[in-house]
C-alpha beads as a LAMMPS data file, in Angstrom:
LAMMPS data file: protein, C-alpha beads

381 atoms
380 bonds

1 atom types
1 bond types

-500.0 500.0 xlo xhi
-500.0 500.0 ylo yhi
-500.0 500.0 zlo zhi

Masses

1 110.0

Atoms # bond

1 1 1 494.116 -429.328 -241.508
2 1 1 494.451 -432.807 -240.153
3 1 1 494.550 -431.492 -236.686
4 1 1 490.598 -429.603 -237.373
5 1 1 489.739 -432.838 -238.851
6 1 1 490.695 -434.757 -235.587
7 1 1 488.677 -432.519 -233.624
8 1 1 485.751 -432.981 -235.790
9 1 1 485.863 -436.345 -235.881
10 1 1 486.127 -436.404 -232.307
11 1 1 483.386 -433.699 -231.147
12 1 1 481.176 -436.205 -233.255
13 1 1 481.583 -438.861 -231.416
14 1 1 481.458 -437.313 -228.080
15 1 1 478.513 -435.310 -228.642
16 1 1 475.984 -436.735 -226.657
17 1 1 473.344 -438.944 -227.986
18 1 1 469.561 -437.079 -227.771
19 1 1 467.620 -438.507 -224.828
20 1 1 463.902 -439.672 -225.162
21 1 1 463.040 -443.068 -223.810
22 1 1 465.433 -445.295 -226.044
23 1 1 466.237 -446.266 -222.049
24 1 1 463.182 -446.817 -220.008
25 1 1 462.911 -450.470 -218.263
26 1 1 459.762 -451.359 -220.510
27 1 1 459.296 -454.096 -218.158
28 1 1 459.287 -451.915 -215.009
29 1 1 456.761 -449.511 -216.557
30 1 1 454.467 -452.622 -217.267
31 1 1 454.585 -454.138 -213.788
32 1 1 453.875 -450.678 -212.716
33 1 1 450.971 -450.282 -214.281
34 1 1 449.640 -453.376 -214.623
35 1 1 449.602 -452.949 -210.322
36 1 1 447.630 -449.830 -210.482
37 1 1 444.916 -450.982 -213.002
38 1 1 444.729 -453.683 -210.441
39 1 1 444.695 -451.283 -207.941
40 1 1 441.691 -449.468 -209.217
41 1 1 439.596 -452.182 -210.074
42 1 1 440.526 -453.466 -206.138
43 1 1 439.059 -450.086 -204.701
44 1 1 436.260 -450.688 -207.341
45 1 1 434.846 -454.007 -205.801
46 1 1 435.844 -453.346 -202.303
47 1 1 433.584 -450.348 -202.306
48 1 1 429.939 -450.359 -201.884
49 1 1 427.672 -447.661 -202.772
50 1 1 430.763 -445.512 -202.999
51 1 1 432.863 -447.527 -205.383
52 1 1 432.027 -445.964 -208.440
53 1 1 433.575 -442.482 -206.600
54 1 1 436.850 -444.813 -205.536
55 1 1 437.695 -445.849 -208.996
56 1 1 437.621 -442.464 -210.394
57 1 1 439.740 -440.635 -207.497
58 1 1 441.966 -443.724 -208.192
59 1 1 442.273 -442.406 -211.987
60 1 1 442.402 -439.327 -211.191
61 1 1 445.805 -440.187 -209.260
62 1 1 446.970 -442.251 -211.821
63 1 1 446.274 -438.851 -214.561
64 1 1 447.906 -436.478 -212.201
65 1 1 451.097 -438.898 -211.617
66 1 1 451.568 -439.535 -214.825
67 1 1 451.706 -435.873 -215.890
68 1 1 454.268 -435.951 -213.136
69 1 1 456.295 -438.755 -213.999
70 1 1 456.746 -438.077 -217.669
71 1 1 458.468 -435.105 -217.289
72 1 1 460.524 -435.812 -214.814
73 1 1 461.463 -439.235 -216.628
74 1 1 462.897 -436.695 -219.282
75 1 1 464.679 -434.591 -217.769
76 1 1 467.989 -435.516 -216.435
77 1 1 467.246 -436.960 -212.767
78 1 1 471.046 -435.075 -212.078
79 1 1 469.187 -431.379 -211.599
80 1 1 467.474 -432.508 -208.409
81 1 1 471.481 -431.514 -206.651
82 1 1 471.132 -428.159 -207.801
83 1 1 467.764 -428.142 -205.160
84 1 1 468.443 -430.171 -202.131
85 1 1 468.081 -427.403 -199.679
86 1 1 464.689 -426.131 -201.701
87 1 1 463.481 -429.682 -201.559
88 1 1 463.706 -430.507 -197.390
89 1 1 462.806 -426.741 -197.021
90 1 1 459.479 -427.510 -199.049
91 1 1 459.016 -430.755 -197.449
92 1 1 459.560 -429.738 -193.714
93 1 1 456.982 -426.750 -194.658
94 1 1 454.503 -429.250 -195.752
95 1 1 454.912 -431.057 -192.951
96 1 1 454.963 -428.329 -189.944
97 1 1 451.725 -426.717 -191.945
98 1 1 449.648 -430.305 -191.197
99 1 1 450.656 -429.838 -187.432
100 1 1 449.037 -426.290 -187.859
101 1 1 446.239 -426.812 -190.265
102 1 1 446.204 -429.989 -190.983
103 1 1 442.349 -431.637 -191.122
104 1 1 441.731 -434.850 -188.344
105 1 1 439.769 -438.091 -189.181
106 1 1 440.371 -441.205 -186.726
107 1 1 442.544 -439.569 -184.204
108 1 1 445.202 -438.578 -186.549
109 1 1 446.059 -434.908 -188.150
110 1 1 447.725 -435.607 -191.784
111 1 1 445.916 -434.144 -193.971
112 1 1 445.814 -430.556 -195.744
113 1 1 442.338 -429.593 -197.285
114 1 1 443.272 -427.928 -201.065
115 1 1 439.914 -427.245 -202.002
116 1 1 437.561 -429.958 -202.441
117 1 1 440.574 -432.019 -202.631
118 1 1 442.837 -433.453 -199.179
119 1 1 446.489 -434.100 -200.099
120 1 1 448.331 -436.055 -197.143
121 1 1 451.958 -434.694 -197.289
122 1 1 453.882 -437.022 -195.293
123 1 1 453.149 -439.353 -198.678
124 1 1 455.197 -436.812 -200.751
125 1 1 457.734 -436.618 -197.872
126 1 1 458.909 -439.995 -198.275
127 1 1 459.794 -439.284 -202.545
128 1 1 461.272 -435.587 -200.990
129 1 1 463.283 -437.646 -198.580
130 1 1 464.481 -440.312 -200.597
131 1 1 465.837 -437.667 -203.157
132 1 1 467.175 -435.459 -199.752
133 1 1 469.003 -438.281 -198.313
134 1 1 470.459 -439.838 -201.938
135 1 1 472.030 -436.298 -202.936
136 1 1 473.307 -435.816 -199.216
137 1 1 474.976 -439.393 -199.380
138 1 1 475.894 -439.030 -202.912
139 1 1 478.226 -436.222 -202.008
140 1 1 479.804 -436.830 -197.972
141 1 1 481.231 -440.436 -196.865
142 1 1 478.815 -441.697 -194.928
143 1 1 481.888 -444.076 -193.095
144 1 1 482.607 -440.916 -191.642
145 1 1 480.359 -440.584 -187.558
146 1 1 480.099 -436.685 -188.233
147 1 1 478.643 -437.347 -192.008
148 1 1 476.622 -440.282 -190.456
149 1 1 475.006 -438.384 -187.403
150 1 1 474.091 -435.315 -189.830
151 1 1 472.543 -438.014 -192.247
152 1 1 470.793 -438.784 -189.390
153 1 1 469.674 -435.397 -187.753
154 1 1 468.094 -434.963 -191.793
155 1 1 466.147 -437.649 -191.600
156 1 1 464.981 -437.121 -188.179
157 1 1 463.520 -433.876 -188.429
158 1 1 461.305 -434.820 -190.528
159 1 1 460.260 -438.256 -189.104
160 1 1 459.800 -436.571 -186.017
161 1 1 457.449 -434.302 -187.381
162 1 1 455.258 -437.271 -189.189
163 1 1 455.220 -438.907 -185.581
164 1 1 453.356 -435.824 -184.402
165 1 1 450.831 -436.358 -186.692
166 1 1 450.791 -438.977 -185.296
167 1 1 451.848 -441.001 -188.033
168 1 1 454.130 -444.234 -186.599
169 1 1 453.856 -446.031 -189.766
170 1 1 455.406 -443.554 -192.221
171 1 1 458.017 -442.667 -189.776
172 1 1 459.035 -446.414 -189.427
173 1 1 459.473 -446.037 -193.135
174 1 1 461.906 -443.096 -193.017
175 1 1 463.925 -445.111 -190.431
176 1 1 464.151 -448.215 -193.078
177 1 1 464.948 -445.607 -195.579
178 1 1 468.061 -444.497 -193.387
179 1 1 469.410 -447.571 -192.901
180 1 1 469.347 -449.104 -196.440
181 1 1 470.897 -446.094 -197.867
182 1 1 472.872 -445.646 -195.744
183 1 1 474.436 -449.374 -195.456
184 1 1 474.548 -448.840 -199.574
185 1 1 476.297 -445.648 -198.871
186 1 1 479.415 -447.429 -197.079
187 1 1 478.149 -447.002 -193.606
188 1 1 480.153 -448.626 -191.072
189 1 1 477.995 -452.216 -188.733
190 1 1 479.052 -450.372 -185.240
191 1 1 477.622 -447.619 -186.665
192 1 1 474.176 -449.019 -187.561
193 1 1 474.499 -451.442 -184.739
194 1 1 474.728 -448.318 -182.434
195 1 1 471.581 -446.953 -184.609
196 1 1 470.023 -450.268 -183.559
197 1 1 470.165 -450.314 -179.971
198 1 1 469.383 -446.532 -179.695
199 1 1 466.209 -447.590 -181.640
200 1 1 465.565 -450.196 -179.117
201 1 1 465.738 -447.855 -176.539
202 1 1 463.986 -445.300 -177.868
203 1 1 460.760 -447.742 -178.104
204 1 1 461.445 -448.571 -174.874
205 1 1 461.571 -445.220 -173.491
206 1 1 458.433 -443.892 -175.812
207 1 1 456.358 -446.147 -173.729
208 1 1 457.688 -446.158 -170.313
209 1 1 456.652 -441.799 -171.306
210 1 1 453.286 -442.643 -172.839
211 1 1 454.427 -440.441 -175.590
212 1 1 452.554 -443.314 -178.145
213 1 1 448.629 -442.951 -178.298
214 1 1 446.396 -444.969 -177.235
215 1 1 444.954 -446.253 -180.598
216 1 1 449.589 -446.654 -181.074
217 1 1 449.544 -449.103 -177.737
218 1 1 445.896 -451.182 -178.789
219 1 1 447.584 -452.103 -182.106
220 1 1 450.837 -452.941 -180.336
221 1 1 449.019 -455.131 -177.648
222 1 1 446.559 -456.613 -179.943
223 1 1 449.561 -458.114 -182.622
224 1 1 451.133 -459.223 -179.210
225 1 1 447.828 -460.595 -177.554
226 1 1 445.868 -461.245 -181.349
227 1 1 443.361 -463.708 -178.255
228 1 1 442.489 -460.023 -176.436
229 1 1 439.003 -458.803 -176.638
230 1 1 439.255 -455.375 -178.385
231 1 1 438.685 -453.515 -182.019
232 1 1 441.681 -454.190 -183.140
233 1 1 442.081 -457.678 -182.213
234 1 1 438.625 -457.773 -183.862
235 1 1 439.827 -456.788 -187.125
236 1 1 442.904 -458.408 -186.822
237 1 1 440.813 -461.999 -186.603
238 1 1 438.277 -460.711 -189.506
239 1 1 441.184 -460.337 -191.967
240 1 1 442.872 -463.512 -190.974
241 1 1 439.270 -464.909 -191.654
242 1 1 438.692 -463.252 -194.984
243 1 1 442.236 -464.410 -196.087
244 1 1 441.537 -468.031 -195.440
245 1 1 437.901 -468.334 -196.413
246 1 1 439.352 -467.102 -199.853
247 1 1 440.924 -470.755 -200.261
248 1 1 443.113 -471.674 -202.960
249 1 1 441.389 -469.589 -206.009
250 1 1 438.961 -467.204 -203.652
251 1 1 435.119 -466.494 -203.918
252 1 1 434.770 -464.615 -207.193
253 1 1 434.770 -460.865 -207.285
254 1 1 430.497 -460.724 -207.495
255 1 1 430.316 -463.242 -204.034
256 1 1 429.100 -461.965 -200.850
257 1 1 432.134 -461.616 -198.669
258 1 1 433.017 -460.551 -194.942
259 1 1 434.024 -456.879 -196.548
260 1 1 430.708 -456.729 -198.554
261 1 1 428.650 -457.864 -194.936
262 1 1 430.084 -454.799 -192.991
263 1 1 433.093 -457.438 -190.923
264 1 1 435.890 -456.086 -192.316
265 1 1 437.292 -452.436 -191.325
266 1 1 439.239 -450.525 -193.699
267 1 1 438.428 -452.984 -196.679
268 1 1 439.509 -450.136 -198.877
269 1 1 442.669 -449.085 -197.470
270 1 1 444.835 -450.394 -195.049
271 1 1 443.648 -454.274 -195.393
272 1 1 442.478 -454.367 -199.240
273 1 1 444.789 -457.070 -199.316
274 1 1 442.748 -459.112 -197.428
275 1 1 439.653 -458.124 -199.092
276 1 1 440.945 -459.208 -202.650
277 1 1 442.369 -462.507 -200.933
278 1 1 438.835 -463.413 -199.677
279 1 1 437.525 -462.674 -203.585
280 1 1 440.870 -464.037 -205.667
281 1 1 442.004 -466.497 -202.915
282 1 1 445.677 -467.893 -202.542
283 1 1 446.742 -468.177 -206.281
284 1 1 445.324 -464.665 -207.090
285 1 1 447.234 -463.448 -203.776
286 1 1 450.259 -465.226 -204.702
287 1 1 450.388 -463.303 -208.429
288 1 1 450.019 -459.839 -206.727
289 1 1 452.968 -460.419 -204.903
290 1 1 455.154 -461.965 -207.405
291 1 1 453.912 -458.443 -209.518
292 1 1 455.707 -456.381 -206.786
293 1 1 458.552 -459.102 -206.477
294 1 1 459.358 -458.074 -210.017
295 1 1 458.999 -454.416 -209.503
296 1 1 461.561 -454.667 -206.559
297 1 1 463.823 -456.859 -208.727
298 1 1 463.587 -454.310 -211.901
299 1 1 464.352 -451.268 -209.234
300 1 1 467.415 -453.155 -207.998
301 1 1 468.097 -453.542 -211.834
302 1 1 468.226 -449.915 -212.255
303 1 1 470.594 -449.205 -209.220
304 1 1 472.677 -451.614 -210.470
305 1 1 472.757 -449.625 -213.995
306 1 1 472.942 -446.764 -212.595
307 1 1 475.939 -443.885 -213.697
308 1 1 476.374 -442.432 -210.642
309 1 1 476.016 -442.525 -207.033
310 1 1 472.951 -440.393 -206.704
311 1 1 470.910 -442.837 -209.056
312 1 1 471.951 -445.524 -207.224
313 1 1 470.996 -444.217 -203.938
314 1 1 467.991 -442.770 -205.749
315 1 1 466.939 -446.481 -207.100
316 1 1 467.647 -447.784 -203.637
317 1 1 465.417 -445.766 -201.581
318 1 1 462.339 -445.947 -203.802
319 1 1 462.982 -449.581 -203.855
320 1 1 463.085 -449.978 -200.312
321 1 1 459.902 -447.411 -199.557
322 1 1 458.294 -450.303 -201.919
323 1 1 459.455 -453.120 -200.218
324 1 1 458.570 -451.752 -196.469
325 1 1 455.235 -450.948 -197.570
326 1 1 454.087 -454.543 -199.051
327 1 1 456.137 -456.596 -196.301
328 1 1 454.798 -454.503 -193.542
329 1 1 451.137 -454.208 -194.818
330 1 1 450.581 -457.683 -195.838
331 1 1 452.140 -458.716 -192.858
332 1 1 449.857 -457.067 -190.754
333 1 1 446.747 -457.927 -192.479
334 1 1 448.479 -461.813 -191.740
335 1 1 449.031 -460.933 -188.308
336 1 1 452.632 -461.071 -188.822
337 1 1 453.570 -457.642 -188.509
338 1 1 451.246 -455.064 -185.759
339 1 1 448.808 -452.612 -187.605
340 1 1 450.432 -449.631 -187.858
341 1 1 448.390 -448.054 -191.013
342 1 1 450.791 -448.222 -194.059
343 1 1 448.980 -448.391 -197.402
344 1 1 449.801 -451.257 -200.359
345 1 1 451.675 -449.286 -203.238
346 1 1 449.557 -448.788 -206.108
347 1 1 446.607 -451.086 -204.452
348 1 1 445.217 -449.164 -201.460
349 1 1 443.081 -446.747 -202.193
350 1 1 444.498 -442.928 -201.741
351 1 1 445.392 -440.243 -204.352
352 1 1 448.124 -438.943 -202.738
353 1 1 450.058 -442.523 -202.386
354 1 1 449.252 -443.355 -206.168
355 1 1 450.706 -439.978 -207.301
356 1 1 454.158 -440.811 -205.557
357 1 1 454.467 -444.342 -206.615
358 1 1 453.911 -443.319 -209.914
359 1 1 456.135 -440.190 -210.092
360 1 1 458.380 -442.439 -208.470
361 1 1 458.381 -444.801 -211.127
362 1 1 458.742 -441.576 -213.382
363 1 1 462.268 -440.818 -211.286
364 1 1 463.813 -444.630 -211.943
365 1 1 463.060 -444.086 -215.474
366 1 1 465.118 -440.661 -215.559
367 1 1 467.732 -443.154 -213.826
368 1 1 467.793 -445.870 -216.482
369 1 1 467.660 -443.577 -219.739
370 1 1 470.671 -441.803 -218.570
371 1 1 472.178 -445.427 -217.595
372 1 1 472.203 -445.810 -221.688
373 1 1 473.892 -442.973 -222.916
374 1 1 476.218 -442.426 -219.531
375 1 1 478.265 -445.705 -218.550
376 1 1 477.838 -447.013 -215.391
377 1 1 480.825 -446.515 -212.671
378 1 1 479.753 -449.894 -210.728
379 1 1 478.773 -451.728 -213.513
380 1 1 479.609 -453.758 -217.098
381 1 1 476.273 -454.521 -218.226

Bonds

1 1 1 2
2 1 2 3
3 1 3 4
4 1 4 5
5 1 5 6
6 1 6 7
7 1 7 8
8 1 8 9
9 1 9 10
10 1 10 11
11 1 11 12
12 1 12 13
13 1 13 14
14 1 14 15
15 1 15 16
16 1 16 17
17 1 17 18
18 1 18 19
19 1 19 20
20 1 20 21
21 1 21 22
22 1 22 23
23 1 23 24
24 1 24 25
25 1 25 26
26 1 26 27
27 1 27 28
28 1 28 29
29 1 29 30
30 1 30 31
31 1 31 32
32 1 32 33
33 1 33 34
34 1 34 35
35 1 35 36
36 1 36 37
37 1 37 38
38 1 38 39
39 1 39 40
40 1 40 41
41 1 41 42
42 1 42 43
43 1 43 44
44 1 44 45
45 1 45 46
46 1 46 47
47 1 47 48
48 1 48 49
49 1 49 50
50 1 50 51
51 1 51 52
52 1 52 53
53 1 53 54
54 1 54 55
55 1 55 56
56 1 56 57
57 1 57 58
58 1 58 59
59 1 59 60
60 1 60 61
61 1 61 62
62 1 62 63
63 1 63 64
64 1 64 65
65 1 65 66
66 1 66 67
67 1 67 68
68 1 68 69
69 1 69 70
70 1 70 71
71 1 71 72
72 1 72 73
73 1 73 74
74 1 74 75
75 1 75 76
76 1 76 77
77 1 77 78
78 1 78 79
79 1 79 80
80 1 80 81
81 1 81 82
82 1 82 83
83 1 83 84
84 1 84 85
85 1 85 86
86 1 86 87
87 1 87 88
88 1 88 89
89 1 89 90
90 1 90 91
91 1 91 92
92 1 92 93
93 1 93 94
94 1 94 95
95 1 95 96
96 1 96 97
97 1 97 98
98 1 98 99
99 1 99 100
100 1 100 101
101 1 101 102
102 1 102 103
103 1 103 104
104 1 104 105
105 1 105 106
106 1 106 107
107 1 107 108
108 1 108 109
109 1 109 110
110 1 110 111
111 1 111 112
112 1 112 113
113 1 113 114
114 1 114 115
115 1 115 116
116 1 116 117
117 1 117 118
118 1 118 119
119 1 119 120
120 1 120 121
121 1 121 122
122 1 122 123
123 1 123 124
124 1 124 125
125 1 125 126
126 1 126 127
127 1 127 128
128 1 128 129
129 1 129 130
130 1 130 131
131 1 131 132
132 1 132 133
133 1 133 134
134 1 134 135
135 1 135 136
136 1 136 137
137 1 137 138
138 1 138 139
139 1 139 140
140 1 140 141
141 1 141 142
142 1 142 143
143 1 143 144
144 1 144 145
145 1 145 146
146 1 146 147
147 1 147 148
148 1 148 149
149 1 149 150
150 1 150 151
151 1 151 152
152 1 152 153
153 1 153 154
154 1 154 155
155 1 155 156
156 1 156 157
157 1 157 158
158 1 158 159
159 1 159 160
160 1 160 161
161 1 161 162
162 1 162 163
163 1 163 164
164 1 164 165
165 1 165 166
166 1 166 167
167 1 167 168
168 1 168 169
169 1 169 170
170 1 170 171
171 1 171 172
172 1 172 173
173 1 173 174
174 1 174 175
175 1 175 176
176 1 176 177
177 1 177 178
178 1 178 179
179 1 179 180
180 1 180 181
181 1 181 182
182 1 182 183
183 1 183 184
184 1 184 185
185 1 185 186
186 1 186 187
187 1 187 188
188 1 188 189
189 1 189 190
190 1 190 191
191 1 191 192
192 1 192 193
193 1 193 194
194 1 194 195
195 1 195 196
196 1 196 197
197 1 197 198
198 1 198 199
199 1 199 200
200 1 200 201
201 1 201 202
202 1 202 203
203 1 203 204
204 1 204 205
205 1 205 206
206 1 206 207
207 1 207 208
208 1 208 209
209 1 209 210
210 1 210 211
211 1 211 212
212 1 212 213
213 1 213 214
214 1 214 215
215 1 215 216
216 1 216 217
217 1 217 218
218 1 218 219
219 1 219 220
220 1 220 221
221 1 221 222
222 1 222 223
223 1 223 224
224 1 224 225
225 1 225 226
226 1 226 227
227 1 227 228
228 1 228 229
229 1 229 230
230 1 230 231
231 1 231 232
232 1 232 233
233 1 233 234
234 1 234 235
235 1 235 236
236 1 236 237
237 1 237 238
238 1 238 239
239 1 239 240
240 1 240 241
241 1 241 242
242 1 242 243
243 1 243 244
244 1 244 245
245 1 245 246
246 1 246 247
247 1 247 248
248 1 248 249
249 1 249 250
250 1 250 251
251 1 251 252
252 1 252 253
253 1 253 254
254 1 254 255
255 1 255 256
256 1 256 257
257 1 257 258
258 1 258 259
259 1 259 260
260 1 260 261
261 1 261 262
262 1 262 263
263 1 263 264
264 1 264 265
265 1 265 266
266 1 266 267
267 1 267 268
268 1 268 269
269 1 269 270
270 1 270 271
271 1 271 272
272 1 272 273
273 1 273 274
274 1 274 275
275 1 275 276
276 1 276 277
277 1 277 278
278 1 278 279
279 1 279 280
280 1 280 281
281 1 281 282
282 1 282 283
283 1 283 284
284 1 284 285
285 1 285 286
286 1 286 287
287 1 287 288
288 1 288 289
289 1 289 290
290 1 290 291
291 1 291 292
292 1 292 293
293 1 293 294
294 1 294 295
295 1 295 296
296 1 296 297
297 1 297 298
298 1 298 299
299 1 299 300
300 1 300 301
301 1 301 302
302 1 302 303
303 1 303 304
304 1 304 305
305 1 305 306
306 1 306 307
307 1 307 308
308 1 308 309
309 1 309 310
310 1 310 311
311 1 311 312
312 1 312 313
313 1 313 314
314 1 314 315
315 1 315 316
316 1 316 317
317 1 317 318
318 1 318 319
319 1 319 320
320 1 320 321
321 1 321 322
322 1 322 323
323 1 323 324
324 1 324 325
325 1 325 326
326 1 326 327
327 1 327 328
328 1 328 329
329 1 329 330
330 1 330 331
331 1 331 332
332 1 332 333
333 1 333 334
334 1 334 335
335 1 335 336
336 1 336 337
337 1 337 338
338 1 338 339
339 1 339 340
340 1 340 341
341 1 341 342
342 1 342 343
343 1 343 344
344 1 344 345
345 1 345 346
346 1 346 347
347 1 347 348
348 1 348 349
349 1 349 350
350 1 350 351
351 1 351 352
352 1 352 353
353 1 353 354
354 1 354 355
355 1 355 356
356 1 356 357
357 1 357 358
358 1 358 359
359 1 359 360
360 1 360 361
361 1 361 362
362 1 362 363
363 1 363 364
364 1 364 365
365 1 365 366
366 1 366 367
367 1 367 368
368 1 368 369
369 1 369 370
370 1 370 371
371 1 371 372
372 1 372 373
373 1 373 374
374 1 374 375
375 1 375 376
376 1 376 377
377 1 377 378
378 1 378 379
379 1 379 380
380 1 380 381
């Protein structure tokens, strides 16, 4: 009698507790979309007679990665093991079929035409990867130079496949992907030291083979010659220029500005940043980046919450996808970093980006609910 009692008691207070969103990071959901509200009112004024068109396909993104995220912030993040090999068979797919029939625009071959609609899957690959590479790690000790050099053959592939496109930027991403998860992982310094100078060399030897294009090598020389006569160099200076003509609190979003005039390339895109610094100046610049600061710092927050391995390596490569993209692209729109075509998250204009930041942010949430009702292994709070 006692003994049924006992059991009772005790299947009570094991059961586990019904999952909704008691756990999301409010705060990280905020600073998310308080960027991409910011982000489509940026496309908005940086466009001209097509701005009207920008802001919607920006809302459109947002609708579509929100009916992604939502989901998969309620189901239990821990079912993505059960489909590692599905996922990098999916994403290599994707991939290979750009090589085959992907659409061109500026020299470059990412895009897939779905319809009326172009989806650019080396954006997904990065989410696909990050959620690859985190299981893989999750489960084999990275310490380990056979588990290390297969880690590395996965990512790779892949990468190898976006520098076809040719896309250097996003494959510079999935190489800082690599080596922050795997450094979280427990991978060894000679090992990533040995990663490093291969690196090196590999640079070295891509352009003693002339295996970079020649649009690659112009952005290269121009961020080490910025004085050099060429297009690049050109819209290297004109984004320097908007930045500091913005001042300390910028023109105004109605003034007249080098973007508006036809001086500034890719106002939209690549160097929005530099557009909205020209219209919100250094103050309005300076509270755009302490908006992602927080994001990176609430991210962290969740891998440090996190009740197992696989949501912390999950936390840490979404985190550091974020991170690469705003030091590298506001760094190049600086001139402190060469142009090598990475979008801002959540403030570049682009469907495809904007649907995996936000399903990202959709994954971290998955992350932190669980944190709640499952006790962290790494950590009190």
């Amino acid at each position: 009698m006692s003994l049924t009692k006992t059991r009772t008691r005790s299947s009570k207070t094991t059961a586990p507790k019904p999952v909704w969103f008691g756990g999301v990071d409010v705060l990280l959901l905020l600073v998310a979309l308080t960027l991409t509200a910011f982000g489509v009112f940026a496309v908005y004024i940086a466009g001209d007679q097509s701005r009207n068109a920008y802001a919607v396909n920006q809302i459109l993104g947002l609708v579509v990665g929100l009916a992604g995220a939502v989901p998969l912030a309620l189901i239990d993040y821990k079912i993505m093991l059960k489909y590692l090999r599905v996922i990098y068979s999916v994403m290599i797919a994707l991939l290979a079929a750009v090589l085959v029939l992907g659409a061109s625009a500026g020299g470059a071959q990412r895009w897939i035409n779905l319809g009326p609609v172009q989806v650019q899957p080396s954006e997904f690959a990065k989410l696909l990867m990050v959620v690859v590479l985190a299981g893989y790690l999750a489960k084999h000790p990275v310490s380990e130079n056979k588990v290390f050099l297969i880690a590395l053959g996965i990512v790779g592939a892949p990468a190898l496949l976006v520098f076809m496109q040719p896309d250097l930027g996003t494959a510079l991403v999935f190489g800082a992907l690599f080596v922050a998860m795997s450094f979280i992982a427990g991978a060894r310094l000679y090992q990533l030291g040995a990663l490093g100078v291969a690196g090196v060399a590999g640079v070295i030897l891509a352009l003693k083979l002339k295996l970079l294009q020649e649009y690659q090598v112009a952005r290269l020389t121009s961020f080490l010659n910025p004085n050099e006569s060429g297009a690049y160099s050109y819209q290297l200076a004109q984004s320097k220029l908007a930045i500091g003509s913005g001042g300390l609190t910028g023109k105004g979003f109605g003034a007249t500005t080098l973007a508006n005039l036809g001086f500034l390339p890719e106002d939209h895109t690549d160097f929005i940043f530099a557009n909205l610094s020209e219209r919100i100046g250094f103050l309005g610049g300076a509270v755009l980046l302490g908006l992602f600061f927080v994001l990176i710092w609430r991210i962290l927050r969740v891998a440090t919450i996190s009740s197992d391995r696989f949501g912390v390596l999950l936390a840490v490569g979404v985190g550091t996808v974020f991170l690469f993209h705003v030091f590298v692209n506001v760094g190049m729109v600086m001139g402190i970093m060469p142009v090598t075509g990475i979008p801002l998250p959540f403030i570049s204009y682009g469907r495809s980006s904007l649907v995996v930041s936000v399903v990202s942010i959709g994954i971290l949430q998955s992350v932190a609910i669980r944190a709640r009702t499952e006790p962290s292994k790494y950590s009190k709070n």
